[in-house]
C-alpha positions in Angstrom: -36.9 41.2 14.9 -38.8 39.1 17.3 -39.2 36.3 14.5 -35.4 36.4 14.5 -35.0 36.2 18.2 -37.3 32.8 18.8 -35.5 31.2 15.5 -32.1 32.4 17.4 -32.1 28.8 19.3 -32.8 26.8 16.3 -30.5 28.4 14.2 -27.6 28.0 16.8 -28.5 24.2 17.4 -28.3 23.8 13.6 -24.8 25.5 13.8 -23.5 23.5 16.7 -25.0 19.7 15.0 -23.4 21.0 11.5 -20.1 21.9 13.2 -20.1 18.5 15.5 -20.7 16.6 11.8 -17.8 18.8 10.7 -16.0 17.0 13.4 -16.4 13.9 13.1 -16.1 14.3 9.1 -12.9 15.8 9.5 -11.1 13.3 12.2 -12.6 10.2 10.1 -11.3 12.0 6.6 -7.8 12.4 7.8 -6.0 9.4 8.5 -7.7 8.2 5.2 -6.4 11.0 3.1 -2.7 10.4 4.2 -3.2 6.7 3.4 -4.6 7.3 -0.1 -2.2 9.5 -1.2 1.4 8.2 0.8 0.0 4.7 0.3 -1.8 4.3 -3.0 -0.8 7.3 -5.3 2.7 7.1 -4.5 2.2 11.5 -3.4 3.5 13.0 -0.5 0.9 13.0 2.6 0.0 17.1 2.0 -1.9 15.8 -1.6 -4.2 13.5 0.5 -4.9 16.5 2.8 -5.6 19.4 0.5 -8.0 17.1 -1.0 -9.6 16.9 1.9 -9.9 20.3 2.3 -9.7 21.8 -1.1 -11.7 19.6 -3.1 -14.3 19.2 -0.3 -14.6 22.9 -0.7 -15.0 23.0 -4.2 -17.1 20.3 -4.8 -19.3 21.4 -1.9 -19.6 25.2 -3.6 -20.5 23.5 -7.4 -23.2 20.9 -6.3 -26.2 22.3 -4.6 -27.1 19.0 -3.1 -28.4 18.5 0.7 -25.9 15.7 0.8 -23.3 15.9 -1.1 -19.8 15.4 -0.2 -17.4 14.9 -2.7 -13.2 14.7 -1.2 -10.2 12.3 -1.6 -11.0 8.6 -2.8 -9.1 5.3 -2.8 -9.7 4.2 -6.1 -8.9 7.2 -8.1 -5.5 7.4 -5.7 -5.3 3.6 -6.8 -5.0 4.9 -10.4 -2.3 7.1 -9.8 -0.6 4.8 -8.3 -0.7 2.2 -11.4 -0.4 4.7 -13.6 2.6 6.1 -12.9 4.6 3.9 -11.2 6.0 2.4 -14.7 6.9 5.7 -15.3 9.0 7.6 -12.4 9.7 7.0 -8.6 7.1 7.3 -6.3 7.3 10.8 -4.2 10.1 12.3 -6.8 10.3 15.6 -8.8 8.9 13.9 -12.0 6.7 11.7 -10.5 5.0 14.3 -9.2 4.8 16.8 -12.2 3.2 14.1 -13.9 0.9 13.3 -11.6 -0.5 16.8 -11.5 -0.4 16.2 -15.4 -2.6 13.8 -14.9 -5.4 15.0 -12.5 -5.7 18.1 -14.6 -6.0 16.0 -18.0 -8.6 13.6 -15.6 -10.3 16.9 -15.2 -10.8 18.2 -18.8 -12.1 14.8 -19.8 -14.8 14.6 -17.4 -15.3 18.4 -18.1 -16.4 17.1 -21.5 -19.0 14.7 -20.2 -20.7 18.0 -18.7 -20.2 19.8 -22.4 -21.3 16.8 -24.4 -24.6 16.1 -22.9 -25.1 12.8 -24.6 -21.7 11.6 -23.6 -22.9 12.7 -20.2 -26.2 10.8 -20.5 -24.1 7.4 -21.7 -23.3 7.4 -17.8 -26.4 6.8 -16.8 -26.5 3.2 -18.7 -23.7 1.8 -16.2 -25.7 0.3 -14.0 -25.4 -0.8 -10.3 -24.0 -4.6 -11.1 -21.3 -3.3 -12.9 -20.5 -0.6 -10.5 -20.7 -2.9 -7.6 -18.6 -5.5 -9.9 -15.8 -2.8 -9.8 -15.9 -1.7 -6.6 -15.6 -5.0 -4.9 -12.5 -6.0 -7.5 -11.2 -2.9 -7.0 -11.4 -3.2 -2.8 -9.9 -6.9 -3.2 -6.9 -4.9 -5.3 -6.3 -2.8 -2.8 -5.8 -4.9 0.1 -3.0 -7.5 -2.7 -1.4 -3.6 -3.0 -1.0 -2.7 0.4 0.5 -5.8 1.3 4.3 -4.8 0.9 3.5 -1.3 2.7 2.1 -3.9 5.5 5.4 -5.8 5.7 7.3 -2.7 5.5 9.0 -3.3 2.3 9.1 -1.2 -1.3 6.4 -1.2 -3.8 6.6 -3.3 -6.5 6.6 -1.1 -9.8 6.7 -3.9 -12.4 3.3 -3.6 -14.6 1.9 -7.0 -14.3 -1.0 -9.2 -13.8 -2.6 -7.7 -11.0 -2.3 -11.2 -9.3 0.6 -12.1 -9.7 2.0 -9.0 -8.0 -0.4 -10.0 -5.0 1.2 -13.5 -5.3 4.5 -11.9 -5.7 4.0 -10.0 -2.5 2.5 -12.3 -0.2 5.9 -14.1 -0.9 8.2 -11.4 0.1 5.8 -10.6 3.2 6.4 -14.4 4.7 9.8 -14.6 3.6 11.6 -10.8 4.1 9.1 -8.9 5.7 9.8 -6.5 8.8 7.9 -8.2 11.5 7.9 -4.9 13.7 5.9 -3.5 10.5 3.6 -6.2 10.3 2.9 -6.0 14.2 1.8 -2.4 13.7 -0.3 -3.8 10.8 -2.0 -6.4 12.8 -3.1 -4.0 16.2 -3.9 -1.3 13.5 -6.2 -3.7 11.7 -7.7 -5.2 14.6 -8.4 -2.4 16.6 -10.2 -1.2 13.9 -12.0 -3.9 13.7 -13.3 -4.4 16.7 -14.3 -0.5 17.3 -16.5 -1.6 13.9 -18.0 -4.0 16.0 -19.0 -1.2 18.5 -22.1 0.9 17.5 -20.9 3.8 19.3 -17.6 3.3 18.1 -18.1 2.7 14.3 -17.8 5.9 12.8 -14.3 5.7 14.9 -13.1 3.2 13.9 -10.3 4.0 11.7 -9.2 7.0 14.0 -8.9 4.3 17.1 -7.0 1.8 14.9 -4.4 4.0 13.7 -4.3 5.5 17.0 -3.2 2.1 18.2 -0.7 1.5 15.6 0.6 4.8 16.0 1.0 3.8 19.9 2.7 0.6 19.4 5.1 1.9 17.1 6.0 4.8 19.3 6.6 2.2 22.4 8.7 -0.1 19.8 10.8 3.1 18.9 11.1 4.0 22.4 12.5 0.1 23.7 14.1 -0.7 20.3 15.4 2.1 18.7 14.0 3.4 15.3 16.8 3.0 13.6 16.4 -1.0 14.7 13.0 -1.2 13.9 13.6 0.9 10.8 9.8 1.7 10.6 8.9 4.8 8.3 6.6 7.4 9.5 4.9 9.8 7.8 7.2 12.4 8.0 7.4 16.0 8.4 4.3 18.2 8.1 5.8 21.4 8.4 5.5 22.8 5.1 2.1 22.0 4.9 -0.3 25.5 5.3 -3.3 27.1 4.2 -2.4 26.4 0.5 0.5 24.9 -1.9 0.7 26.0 -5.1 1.9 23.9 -8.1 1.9 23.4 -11.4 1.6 20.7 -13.7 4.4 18.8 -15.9 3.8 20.1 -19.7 7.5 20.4 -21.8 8.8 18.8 -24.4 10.6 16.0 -23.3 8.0 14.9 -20.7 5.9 14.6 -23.9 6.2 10.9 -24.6 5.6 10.4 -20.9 2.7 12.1 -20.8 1.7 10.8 -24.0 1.8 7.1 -22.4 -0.3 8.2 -19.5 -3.2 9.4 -21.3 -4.7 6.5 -21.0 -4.4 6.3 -17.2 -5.9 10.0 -17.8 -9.3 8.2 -19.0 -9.0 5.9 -16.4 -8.9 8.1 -13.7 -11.9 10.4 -15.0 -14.1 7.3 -15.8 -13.5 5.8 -12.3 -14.7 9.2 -10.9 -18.1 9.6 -12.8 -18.7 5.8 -12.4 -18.9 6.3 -8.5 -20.4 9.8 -8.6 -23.2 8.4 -10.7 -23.5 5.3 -8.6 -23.4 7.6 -5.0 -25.6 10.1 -6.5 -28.3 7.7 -7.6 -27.4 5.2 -4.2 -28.4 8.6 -2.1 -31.4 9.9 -4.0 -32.8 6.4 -2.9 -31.7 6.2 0.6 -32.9 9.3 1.4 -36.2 9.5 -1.5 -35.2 12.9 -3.3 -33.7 13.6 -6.4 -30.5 15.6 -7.2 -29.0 15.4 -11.1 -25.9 13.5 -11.4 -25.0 15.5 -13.5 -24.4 18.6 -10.5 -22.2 16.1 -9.4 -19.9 15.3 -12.7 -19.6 19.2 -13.0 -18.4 19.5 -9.3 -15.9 16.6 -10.4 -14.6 18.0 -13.0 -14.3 21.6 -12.7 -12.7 20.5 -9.0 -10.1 18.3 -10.8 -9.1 21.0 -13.1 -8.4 23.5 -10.2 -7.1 21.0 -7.5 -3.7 20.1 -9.2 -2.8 23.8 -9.1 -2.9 23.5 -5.3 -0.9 20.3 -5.2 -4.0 17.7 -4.7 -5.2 14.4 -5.2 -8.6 14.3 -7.4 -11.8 13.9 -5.7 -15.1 12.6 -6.6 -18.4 12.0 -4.4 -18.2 9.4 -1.9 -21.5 7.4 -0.6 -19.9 6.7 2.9 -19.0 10.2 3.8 -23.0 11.4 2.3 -24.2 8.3 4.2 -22.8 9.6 7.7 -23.3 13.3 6.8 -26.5 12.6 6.6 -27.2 10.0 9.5 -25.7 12.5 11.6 -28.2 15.4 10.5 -25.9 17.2 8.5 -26.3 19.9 6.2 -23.6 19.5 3.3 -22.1 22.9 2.4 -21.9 23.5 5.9 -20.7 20.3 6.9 -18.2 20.4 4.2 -16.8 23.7 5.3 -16.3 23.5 8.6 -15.5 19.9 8.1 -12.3 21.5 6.1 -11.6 24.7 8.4 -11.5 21.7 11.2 -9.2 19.5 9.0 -7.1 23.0 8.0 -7.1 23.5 11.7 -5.3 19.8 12.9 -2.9 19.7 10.0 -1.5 23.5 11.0 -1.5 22.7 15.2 -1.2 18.7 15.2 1.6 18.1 12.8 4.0 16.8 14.9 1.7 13.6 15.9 0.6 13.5 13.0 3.7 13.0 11.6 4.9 10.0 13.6 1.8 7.8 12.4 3.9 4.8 10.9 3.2 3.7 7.1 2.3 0.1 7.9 -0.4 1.6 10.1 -1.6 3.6 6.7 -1.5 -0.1 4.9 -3.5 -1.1 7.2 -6.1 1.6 6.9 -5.9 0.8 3.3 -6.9 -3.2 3.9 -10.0 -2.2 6.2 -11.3 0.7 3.2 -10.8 -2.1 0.6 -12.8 -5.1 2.9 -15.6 -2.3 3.6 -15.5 -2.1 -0.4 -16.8 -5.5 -0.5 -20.4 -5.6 0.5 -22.3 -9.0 0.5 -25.7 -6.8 1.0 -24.9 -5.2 -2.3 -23.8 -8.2 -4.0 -26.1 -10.5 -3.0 -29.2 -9.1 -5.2 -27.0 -9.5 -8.3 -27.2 -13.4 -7.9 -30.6 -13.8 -8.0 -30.6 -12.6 -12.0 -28.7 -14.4 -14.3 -27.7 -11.9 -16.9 -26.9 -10.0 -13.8 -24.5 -12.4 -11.9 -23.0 -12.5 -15.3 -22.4 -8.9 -16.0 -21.2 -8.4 -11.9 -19.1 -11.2 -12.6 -17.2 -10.3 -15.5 -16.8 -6.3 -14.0 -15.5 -8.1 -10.8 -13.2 -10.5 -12.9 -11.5 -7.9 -15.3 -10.0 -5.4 -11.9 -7.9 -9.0 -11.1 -7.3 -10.1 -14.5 -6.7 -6.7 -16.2 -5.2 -3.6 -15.2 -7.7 -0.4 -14.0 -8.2 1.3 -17.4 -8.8 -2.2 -19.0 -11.6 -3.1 -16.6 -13.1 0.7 -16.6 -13.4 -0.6 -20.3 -14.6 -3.6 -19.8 -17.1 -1.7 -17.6 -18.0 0.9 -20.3 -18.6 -2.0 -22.8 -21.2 -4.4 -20.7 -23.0 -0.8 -19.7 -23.6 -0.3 -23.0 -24.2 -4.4 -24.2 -26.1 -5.2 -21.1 -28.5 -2.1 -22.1 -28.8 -3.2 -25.6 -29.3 -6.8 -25.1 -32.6 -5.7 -22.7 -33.7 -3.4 -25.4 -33.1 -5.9 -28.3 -35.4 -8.9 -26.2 -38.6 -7.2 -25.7 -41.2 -9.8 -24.1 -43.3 -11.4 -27.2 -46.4 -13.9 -25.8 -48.7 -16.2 -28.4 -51.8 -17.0 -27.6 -54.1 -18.5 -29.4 -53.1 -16.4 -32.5 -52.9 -13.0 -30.9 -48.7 -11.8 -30.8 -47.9 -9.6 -28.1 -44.9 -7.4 -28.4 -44.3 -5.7 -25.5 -40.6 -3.6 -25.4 -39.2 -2.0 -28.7 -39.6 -2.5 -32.3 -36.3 -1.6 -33.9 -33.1 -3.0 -35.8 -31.6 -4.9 -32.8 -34.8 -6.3 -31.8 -36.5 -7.2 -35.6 -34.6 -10.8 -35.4 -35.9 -11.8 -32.3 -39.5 -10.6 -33.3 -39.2 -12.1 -37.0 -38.1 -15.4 -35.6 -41.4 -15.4 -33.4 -43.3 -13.8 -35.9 -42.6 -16.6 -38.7 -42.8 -19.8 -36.1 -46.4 -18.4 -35.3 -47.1 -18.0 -39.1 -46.5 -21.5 -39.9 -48.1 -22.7 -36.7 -51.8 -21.2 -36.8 -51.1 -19.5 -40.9 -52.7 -15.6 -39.5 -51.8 -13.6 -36.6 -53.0 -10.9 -35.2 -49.9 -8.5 -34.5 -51.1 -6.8 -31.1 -47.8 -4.2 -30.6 -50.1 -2.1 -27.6 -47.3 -2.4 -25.2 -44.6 -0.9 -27.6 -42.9 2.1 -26.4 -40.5 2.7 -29.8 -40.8 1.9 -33.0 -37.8 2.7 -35.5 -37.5 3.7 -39.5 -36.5 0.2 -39.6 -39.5 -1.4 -37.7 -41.9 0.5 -39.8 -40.6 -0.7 -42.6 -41.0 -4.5 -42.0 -44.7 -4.0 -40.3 -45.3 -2.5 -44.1 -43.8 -5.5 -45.6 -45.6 -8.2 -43.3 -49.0 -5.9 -44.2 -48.4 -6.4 -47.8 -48.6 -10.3 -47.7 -51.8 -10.3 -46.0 -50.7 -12.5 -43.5 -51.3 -10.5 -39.9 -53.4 -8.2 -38.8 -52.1 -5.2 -36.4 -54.3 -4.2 -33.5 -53.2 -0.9 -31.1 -55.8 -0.7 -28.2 -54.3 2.9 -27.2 -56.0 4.4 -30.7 -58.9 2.8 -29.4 -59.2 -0.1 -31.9 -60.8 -3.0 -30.8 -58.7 -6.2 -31.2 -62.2 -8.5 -31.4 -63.4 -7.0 -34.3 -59.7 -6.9 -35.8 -59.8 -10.4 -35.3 -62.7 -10.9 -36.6 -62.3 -9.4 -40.0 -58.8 -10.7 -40.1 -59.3 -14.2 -39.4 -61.1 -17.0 -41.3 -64.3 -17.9 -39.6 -65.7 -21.0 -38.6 -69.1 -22.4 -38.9 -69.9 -22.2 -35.7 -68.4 -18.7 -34.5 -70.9 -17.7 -37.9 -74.2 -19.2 -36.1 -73.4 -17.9 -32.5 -73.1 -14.3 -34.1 -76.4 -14.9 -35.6 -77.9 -16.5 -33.4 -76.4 -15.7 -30.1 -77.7 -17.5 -26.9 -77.3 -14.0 -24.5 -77.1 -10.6 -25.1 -73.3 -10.4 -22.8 -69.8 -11.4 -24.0 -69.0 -14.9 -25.2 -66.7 -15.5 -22.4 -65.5 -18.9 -23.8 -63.6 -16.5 -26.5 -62.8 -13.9 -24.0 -58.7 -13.6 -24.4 -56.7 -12.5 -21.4 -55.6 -9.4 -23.3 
């Protein structure tokens, strides 16, 4: 009892940091959700915010990580977006059954990445210059697609070149664009910037700029007349409770529909994992532990096939919310709960302010998430390796260039080249006639090897094959070390059986004259150190 009574104190200031963290969590969350869903998925404002409180929940239950937070995320609300705009009308009947189609079939195929552990495993071979790659194409994307929102006009549905539509809208900004819009726009934006700029202020930031948008527009309305400045707002929240059930979009003559989005499907659950991984692995670094990624694809995807029966965007683990959970002293699942209960909390007692917030000051909100997407601290160590500035290069090039699901492709492809292409150039040093391998011995690698292997032949006739520093040798290698043993060309040395390469090379090489008469007759009892090799 009395041990209870002197932790009393600490336990209650944990409680009252967690809940503070909850907070902040949940006032920084918000306005973001509503923008990811009204602005990028095309879904009325409630999806954004039952993400935000649903899958927060969920994920926060499945992964037993200190600092995990999983919740709404602007490239997976991107996808939606892309996905199904070709298809339906953003915000209608069907476009929302199929949406929900979608999340749940997002959520099965990531559910098979936790049932197939290999396929799981294959995630960890994308790497963090093809991650990075996508994330700053993807944050460029996102400022081109908020553009019209900006300007107050419609979205442009037409599945194009991704830049061309940016093109496309930057005309119809300068040329038809509401300039009351694109006033709320610019004080949103730089508000929020400048509050960045702010230490105390930069976890704010967002709130303060859409608090200024939100200002301005309700002093345009006021002297102008919304039906003059015809800005939208966010709209009526009063529907929105503790929970809104739903049900996805599965009959017969949405079949072709759905059918055509299946692709988006894989899209969607790729785009998840990738940044799981990536914030997973990011955090165990930051902080120097070690939580499996794969807790984190099975929060993911059992939370994505349970969300879209309560009418909400997907979710998936996002670095910047761990990074200030953490920073802040934050334990997760508490964090994450009251950070939802808080969230629950604003959207049932604040809905009337919230839903005045104007849309351009969403678009907005969308331009400073994509600019924070592109990092020059993270780029800037994939420029000092080639084969990495390449591979960062081409993920960055195929989001502008291709659509989403062709550069999560793209993606999936140079994980798997770029981790190939190491494996099949292992390092391979002559000296003298000593040939170190040092890497794997295997079918992609043999023609790099053999190439060295044969120029060292005809340059000094025997070598010495030292493979000491191989970690894997396949059916395939064995096979040709036997078939280079047969023609009596090489001798093969392994100093971690013990073997001595000196005497190797002595029995495999031809001697000289002289090396004959210093073994007979040698000068000192030490080691000739004019032959001593730097192996």
């Amino acid at each position: 009892m009395n041990a209870i009574v002197n932790a009393l104190p600490q336990i209650l200031a944990a409680l009252r940091s967690n809940l503070l963290v909850g907070l902040t969590l949940a006032v920084v969350t918000l306005p973001q959700a509503i923008a990811f869903s009204t602005t990028l998925a095309g879904l009325p404002p409630h999806f954004g915010i039952y993400a935000a409180i649903w899958g927060v929940l969920f994920t926060a239950m499945l992964n037993p990580a200190r600092v995990f937070s999983g919740g709404p995320n602007t490239t997976m609300s991107a996808a939606i977006g892309v996905t199904l705009l070709p298809v339906a009308p953003p915000f209608g009947a069907d476009y929302i059954g199929y949406a929900l189609t979608l999340i749940l079939s997002a959520g099965l195929i990531q559910l098979l990445f936790v049932i197939i552990r290999p396929l799981g495993r294959m995630l960890d071979l994308v790497n963090e210059p093809i991650i990075n790659g996508l994330i700053c194409g993807i944050g460029l994307f996102l400022i081109f697609k908020s553009l019209t929102t900006f300007a107050g006009l419609p979205l442009n549905t037409e599945v194009e070149w991704p830049l061309w539509i940016a093109w496309q809208s930057f005309q119809a900004v300068l040329e038809v664009g509401n300039l009351y819009a694109i006033e709320i726009g610019l004080i949103t934006l730089i508000a929020s910037l400048v509050a960045r700029q702010i230490e105390a202020l930069r976890n704010w930031a967002i709130l303060i700029g859409v608090a200024a948008g939100t200002s301005y527009s309700a002093y345009l309305n006021a002297a102008v007349g919304l039906q003059d400045t015809m800005i939208e707002q966010i709209g009526n929240l009063s529907s929105v409770g503790f929970v809104f059930p739903s049900l996805p979009l599965f009959d017969q003559e949405a079949m072709p529909d759905i059918i055509s989005i299946l692709p988006g499907a894989v899209t969607l659950a790729l785009l998840g994992l990738f940044q799981t991984v990536a914030a997973m692995r990011r955090m165990n670094r930051k902080i120097g532990g070690y939580t499996d990624s794969r807790k984190g694809i099975l929060a993911d995807a059992v939370s994505n096939c349970l969300l879209p029966f309560l009418s909400s965007l997907p979710t998936c683990a996002s670095f910047n919310r761990m990074w200030l959970v953490y920073k802040m002293g934050g334990q997760s699942r508490m964090t994450s709960a009251s950070s939802a209960l808080f969230l629950l909390l604003m959207v049932l007692f604040l809905s009337d302010l919230i839903a005045i917030i104007p849309m351009p000051a969403m678009a907005a909100i969308i331009m400073v998430v994509g600019a924070n997407m592109i990092n020059w601290e993270d780029i800037k160590p994939h420029l000092q390796s080639r084969p990495e500035a390449m591979v960062f290069a081409a993920s960055f090039l195929s989001v502008l260039f291709l659509d989403l699901f062709g550069a999560v492709l793209v993606g999936a492809v140079l994980a798997i080249a770029y981790s190939k292409w190491e494996q099949a150039h292992p390092k391979i040093s002559l000296q003298g006639n000593v040939l170190k391998i040092r890497g794997n011995i295997y079918y992609g690698s043999l023609p790099v090897i053999e190439s060295t292997y044969h120029s060292a032949i005809a340059r000094v006739g025997n070598v010495i094959l030292d493979f000491s520093g191989c970690d894997y040798i396949d059916p395939e290698g064995i096979r040709w070390l036997a078939s280079m043993k047969e023609g009596k060309n090489v001798a093969f040395v392994d100093r971690r059986s013990g073997q001595d390469r000196r005497e190797v090379e002595r029995a495999g090489t031809p001697s000289r004259r002289g090396d004959e008469n210093r073994r007979k007759n040698p000068r000192r009892r030490g080691p000739d150190r004019r032959r001593r090799s730097d192996f």
